[in-house]
C-alpha positions in Angstrom: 0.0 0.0 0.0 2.9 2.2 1.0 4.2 1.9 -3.1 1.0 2.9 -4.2 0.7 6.1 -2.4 4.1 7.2 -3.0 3.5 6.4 -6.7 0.0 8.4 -6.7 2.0 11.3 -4.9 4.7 11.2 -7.9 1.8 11.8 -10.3 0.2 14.3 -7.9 3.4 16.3 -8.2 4.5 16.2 -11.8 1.0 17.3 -12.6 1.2 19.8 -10.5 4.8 21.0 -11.8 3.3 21.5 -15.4 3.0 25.0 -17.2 0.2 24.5 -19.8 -0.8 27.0 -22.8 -1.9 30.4 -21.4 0.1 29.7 -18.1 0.4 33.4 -17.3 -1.3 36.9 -18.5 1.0 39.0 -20.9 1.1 41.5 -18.1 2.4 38.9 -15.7 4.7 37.4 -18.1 6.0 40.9 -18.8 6.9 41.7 -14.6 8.4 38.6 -14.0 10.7 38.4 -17.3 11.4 42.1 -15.4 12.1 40.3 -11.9 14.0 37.5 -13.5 16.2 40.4 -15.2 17.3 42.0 -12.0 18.4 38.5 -10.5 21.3 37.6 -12.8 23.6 40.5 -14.1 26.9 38.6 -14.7 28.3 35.6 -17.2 28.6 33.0 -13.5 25.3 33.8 -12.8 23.5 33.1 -16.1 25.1 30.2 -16.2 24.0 28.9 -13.3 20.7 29.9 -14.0 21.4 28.2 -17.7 22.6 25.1 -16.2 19.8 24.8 -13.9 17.1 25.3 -16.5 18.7 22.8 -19.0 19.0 20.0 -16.1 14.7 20.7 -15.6 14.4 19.9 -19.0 16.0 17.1 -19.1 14.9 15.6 -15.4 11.3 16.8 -16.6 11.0 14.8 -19.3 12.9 11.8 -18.3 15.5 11.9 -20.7 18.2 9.8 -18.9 15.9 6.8 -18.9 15.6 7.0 -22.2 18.1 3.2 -23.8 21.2 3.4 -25.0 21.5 3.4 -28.7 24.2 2.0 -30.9 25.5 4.7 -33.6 23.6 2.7 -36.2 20.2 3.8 -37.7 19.1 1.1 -40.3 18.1 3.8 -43.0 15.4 3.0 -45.0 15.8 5.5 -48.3 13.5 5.2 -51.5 12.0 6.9 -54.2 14.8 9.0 -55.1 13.7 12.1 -57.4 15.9 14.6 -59.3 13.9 18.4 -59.0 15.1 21.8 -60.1 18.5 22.5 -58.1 17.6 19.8 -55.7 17.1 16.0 -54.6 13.9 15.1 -52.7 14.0 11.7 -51.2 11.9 9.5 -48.8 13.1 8.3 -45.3 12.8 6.2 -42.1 15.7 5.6 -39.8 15.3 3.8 -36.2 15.3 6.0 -33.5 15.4 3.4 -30.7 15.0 -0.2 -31.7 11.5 -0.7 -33.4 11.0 2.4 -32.9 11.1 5.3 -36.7 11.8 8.3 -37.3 10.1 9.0 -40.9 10.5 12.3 -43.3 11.7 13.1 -46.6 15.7 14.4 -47.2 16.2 17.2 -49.1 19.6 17.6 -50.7 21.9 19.5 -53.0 22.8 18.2 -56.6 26.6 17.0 -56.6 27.8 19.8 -54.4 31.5 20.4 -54.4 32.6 20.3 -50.8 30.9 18.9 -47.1 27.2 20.1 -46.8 25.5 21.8 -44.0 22.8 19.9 -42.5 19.5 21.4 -41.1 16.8 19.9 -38.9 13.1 20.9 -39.8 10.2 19.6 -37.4 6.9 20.7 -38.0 4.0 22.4 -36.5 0.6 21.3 -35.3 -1.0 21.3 -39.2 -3.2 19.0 -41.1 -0.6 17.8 -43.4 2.5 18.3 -41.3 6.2 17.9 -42.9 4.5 17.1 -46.6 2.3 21.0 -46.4 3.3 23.1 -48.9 5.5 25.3 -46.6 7.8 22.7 -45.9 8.3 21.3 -48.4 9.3 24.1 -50.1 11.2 26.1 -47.2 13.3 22.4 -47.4 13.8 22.5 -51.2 14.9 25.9 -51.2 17.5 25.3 -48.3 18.5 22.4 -50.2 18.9 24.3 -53.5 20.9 26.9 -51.4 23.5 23.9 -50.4 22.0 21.8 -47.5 20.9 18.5 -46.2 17.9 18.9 -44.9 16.0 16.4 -42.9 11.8 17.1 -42.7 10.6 14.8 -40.4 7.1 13.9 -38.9 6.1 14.8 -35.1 4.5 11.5 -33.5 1.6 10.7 -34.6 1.9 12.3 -37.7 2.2 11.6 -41.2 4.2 8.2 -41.6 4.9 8.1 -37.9 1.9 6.4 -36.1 3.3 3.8 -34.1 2.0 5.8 -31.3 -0.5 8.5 -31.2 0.2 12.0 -31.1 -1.7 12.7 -27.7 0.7 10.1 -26.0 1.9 11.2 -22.8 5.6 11.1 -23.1 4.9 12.8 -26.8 7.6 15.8 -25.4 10.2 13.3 -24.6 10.0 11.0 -28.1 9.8 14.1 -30.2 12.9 15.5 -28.8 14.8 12.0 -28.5 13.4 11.7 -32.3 15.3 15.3 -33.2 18.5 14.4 -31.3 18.2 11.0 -33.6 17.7 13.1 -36.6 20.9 15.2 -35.3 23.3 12.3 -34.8 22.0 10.5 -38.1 23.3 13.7 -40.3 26.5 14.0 -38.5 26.5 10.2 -39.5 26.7 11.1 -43.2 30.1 11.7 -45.1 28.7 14.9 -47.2 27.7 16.8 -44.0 30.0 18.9 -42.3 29.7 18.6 -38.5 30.4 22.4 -37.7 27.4 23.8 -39.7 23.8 21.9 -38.4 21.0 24.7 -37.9 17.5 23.7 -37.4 14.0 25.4 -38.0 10.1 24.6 -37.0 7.5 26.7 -37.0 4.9 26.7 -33.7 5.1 23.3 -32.7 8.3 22.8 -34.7 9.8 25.8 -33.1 9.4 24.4 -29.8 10.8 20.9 -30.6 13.6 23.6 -32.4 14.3 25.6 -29.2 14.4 22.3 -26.9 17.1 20.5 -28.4 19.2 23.9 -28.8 18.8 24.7 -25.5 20.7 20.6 -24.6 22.6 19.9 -27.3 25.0 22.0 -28.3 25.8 19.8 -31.9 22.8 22.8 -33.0 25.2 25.6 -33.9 22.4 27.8 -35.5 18.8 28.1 -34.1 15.5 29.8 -36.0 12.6 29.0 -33.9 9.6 30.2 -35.5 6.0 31.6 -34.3 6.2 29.7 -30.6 8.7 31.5 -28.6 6.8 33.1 -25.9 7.2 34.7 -22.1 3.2 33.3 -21.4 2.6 30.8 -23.6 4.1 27.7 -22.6 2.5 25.7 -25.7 -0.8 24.1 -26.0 -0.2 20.4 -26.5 1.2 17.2 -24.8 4.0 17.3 -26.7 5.2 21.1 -25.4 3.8 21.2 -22.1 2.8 17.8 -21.6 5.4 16.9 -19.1 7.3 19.3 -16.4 10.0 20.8 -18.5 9.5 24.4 -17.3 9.3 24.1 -13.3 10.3 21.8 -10.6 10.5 22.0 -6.6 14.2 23.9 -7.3 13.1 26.7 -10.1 10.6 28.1 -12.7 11.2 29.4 -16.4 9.6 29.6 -19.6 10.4 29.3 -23.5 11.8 32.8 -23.7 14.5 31.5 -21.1 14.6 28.0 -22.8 15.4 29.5 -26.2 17.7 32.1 -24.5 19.9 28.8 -23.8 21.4 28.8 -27.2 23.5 31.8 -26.3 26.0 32.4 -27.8 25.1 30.6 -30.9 23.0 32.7 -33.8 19.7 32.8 -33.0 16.6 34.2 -35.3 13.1 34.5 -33.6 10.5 35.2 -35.9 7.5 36.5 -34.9 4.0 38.4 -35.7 0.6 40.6 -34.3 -1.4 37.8 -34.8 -0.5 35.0 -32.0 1.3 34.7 -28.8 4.4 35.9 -30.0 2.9 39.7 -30.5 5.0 41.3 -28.0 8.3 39.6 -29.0 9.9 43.1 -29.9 8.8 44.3 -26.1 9.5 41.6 -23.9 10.9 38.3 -24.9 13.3 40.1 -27.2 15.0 42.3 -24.8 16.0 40.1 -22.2 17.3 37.4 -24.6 19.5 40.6 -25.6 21.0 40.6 -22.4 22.0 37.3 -22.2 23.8 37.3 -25.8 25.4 40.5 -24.3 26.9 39.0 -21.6 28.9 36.7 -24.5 29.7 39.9 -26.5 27.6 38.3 -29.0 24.7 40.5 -29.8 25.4 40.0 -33.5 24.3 36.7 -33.3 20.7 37.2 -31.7 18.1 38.7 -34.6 14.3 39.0 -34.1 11.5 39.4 -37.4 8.7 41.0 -36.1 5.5 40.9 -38.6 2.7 42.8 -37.1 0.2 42.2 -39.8 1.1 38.8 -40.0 -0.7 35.9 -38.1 0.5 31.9 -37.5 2.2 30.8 -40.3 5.6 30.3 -42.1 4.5 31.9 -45.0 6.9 33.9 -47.4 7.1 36.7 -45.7 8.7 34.7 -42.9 10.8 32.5 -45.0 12.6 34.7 -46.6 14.5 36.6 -43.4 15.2 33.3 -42.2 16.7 32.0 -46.2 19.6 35.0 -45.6 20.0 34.3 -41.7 20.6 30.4 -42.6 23.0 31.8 -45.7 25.1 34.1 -43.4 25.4 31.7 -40.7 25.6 28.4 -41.9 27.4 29.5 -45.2 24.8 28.5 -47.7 24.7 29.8 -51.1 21.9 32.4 -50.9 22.7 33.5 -54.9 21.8 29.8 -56.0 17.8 31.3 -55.5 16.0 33.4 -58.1 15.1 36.9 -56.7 13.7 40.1 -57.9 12.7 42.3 -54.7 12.5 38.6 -52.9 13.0 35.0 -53.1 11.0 33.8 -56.3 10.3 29.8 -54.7 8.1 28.9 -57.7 10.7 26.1 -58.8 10.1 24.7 -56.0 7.7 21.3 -57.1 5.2 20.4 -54.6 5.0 17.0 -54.2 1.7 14.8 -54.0 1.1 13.3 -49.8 1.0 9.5 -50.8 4.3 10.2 -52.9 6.4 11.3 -50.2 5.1 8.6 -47.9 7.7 6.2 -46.6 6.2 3.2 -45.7 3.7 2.0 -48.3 2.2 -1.9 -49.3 5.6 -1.7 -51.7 7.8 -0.4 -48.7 5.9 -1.7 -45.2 6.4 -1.0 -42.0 9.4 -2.6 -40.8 8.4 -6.6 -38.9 10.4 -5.2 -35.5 8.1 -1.9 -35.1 6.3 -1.5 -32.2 2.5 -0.7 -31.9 0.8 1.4 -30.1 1.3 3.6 -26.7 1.6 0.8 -24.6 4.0 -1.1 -26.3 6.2 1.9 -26.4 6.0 2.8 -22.9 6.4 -0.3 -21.9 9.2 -1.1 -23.6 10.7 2.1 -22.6 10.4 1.4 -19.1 9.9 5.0 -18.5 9.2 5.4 -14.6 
C-alpha cells in the first residue's frame, strides 16, 4: 500500500509542476521576465541559472531513462527524385529499436565540398512535414546547399506507431530530433560544424528544446512559438514538467535564451502569442547574448500584420540568416525584390510517404502507446 501512495503522490506532483498554454497573463509574463532580469547580471550567474534550467528539462522529461542506442540507424531511403537544383528523397531511420523516425531528405545536386545539415520539425497542421511550406522552405535550403531532414512529429504523417496525444509525446519528439541530429553528423557529405534547425509553432518548440541541450545545434531559428506566457498548447510542449520543478521556474523565452552564444533568429507576428516579442521576450534574450559579446548573433523578425504561419514573408529573413550563418549559397535562388520559390515542385502526400504496401512498415516496429511505454520502461 505504502508503493502505491508514493507512486499516486509522484503523479500528484508532476502534474502539479506543469505549465500549460496560457500559463500566465501577458502582463504577468512581462513583470516577472522584469524580476527574473534583475536576478542575474553577470556571465557565472546566467550560467548557473542556464545550467539549472537545461537539467529541468531534461529531469522533466525523463531523458536519462531513455536506452542506450548503438551509432547505427538502419536507414530506410527510397524513391529518389531529381527536381530543379535539388534532390527530394523519402526516409525512415530507427530512433530506438523498433521504434522510426520518418521524413523526406532534401539535398543539393553534386555539391562540391561537405554540406551543411538542417533539422526541420513541423507544426501542429493538417498535413505536417508534406504542407506546402515545408516542403518548399526544405527544397529551397536544399537548393541553397543543404541537407535537410523534414521529419514527422509522433503521430503524424508516416509516424503512427503511437499516437500524437501520448503522454511522453515531449520526450519521443525531442529524442526523435536528437536522432535526426546524430544520423546527419553520420553522413560523409555533411559537415559537422554547420547543423541549424528550423520549425514553426510546434516545430519551433521541438527547435528551441534540443538547442537549449545539445550543443551539436550551432544555429537556431525558432519560429511563431517563442513566448514569455505561452508555454505551448499540446502534450508534446507542455505535456510533461520541463519548465518548473520544486528547485526553479522558467519559460520558452529563457529556454530558447539557452542557445546563447550561438546565432539565434526569432521570428514572430501581431497575430499569435508571440505579439510582443519586440517588447519583452526580445530584450531580455538581448541581455544574455550581451553578456557573450555576442549581440550579432541574436536577430528578431517582427511581422505585425502577420498571423501563424511560415509563409513567405517569414521564410525569406530566415533564407539569408541560414546563408550568413551556416554558409549557404543564398545567390543559387532566383530573386527580384524577394525569393522567387516557384521552382520549388510540390510534391503529391502519398508520394512522399515512406512506408507503403511496396515499402511496409518494418516486422520489429512497435504498436501502439503501450508497447512503447512499456518497452521504454519509462518510470
Amino acid at each position: 500500500m505504502a508503493v502505491l501512495v508514493c507512486l499516486c503522490c509522484s503523479a500528484f506532483s508532476q502534474e502539479k509542476m506543469l505549465c500549460r498554454g496560457k500559463y500566465w497573463t501577458e502582463d504577468e509574463a512581462n513583470l516577472i521576465m522584469k524580476q527574473w532580469g534583475k536576478e542575474w547580471s553577470t556571465l557565472a550567474d546566467w550560467e548557473k541559472r542556464a545550467e539549472t534550467i537545461r537539467k529541468g528539462i531534461a529531469d522533466g522529461m525523463k531523458l536519462a531513462q531513455m536506452p542506450a542506442v548503438a551509432n547505427s540507424f538502419n536507414p530506410i531511403i527510397t524513391n529518389t527524385r531529381t527536381m530543379t537544383g535539388y534532390i527530394v528523397e523519402n526516409i525512415a531511420i530507427e530512433s530506438f529499436p523498433g521504434f522510426y523516425i520518418t521524413g523526406n531528405l532534401y539535398r543539393p545536386i553534386n555539391p562540391d565540398q561537405k554540406c551543411a545539415a538542417v533539422l526541420c520539425p513541423h507544426g501542429h497542421w493538417k498535413d505536417g512535414r508534406m504542407g506546402a511550406e515545408v516542403q518548399t522552405r526544405s527544397a529551397v535550403l536544399a537548393r541553397m546547399g543543404a541537407v535537410v531532414f523534414a521529419y514527422d512529429m509522433v503521430g503524424y504523417g508516416d509516424s503512427k506507431q503511437v499516437t500524437h496525444d501520448i503522454p511522453i509525446a515531449l520526450l519521443l519528439q525531442t529524442w526523435n530530433s536528437r536522432r535526426v541530429l546524430d544520423y546527419l553528423l553520420s553522413r560523409p557529405d555533411v559537415d559537422p560544424g554547420r547543423i541549424g534547425m528550423t520549425g514553426a509553432s510546434g516545430g519551433g518548440t521541438q527547435t528551441f528544446i534540443l538547442t537549449a541541450i545539445d550543443k551539436r545545434v550551432k544555429v537556431s531559428v525558432p519560429v511563431v512559438q517563442v513566448s514569455a506566457h505561452f508555454f505551448g498548447g499540446c502534450v508534446c510542449e507542455s505535456g510533461m514538467p520541463v519548465h518548473r520543478s520544486a528547485n526553479h521556474q522558467t519559460n520558452n523565452a529563457e529556454i530558447a535564451a539557452l542557445c546563447a552564444p550561438r546565432p539565434m533568429l526569432l521570428v514572430s507576428d501581431g497575430g499569435d502569442w508571440t505579439c510582443n516579442t519586440p517588447r519583452v521576450e526580445y530584450p531580455y534574450i538581448q541581455k544574455v547574448y550581451a553578456l557573450y559579446d555576442a549581440e550579432n548573433r541574436i536577430e528578431n523578425v517582427h511581422l505585425p500584420a502577420d498571423r501563424h504561419d511560415y509563409g513567405p514573408s517569414k521564410r525569406f529573413p530566415v533564407y539569408n540568416f541560414l546563408a550568413r550563418h551556416l554558409k549557404l549559397s543564398a545567390g543559387n535562388l532566383p530573386y527580384l525584390y524577394g525569393f522567387d520559390e516557384s521552382f520549388v515542385q510540390i510534391i503529391a502526400v502519398d508520394e512522399l510517404r515512406v512506408f507503403t504496401p511496396e515499402n511496409p512498415v518494418p516486422k520489429n516496429a512497435l504498436q501502439g502507446n503501450e508497447a512503447v511505454i512499456s518497452y521504454l520502461n519509462i518510470r
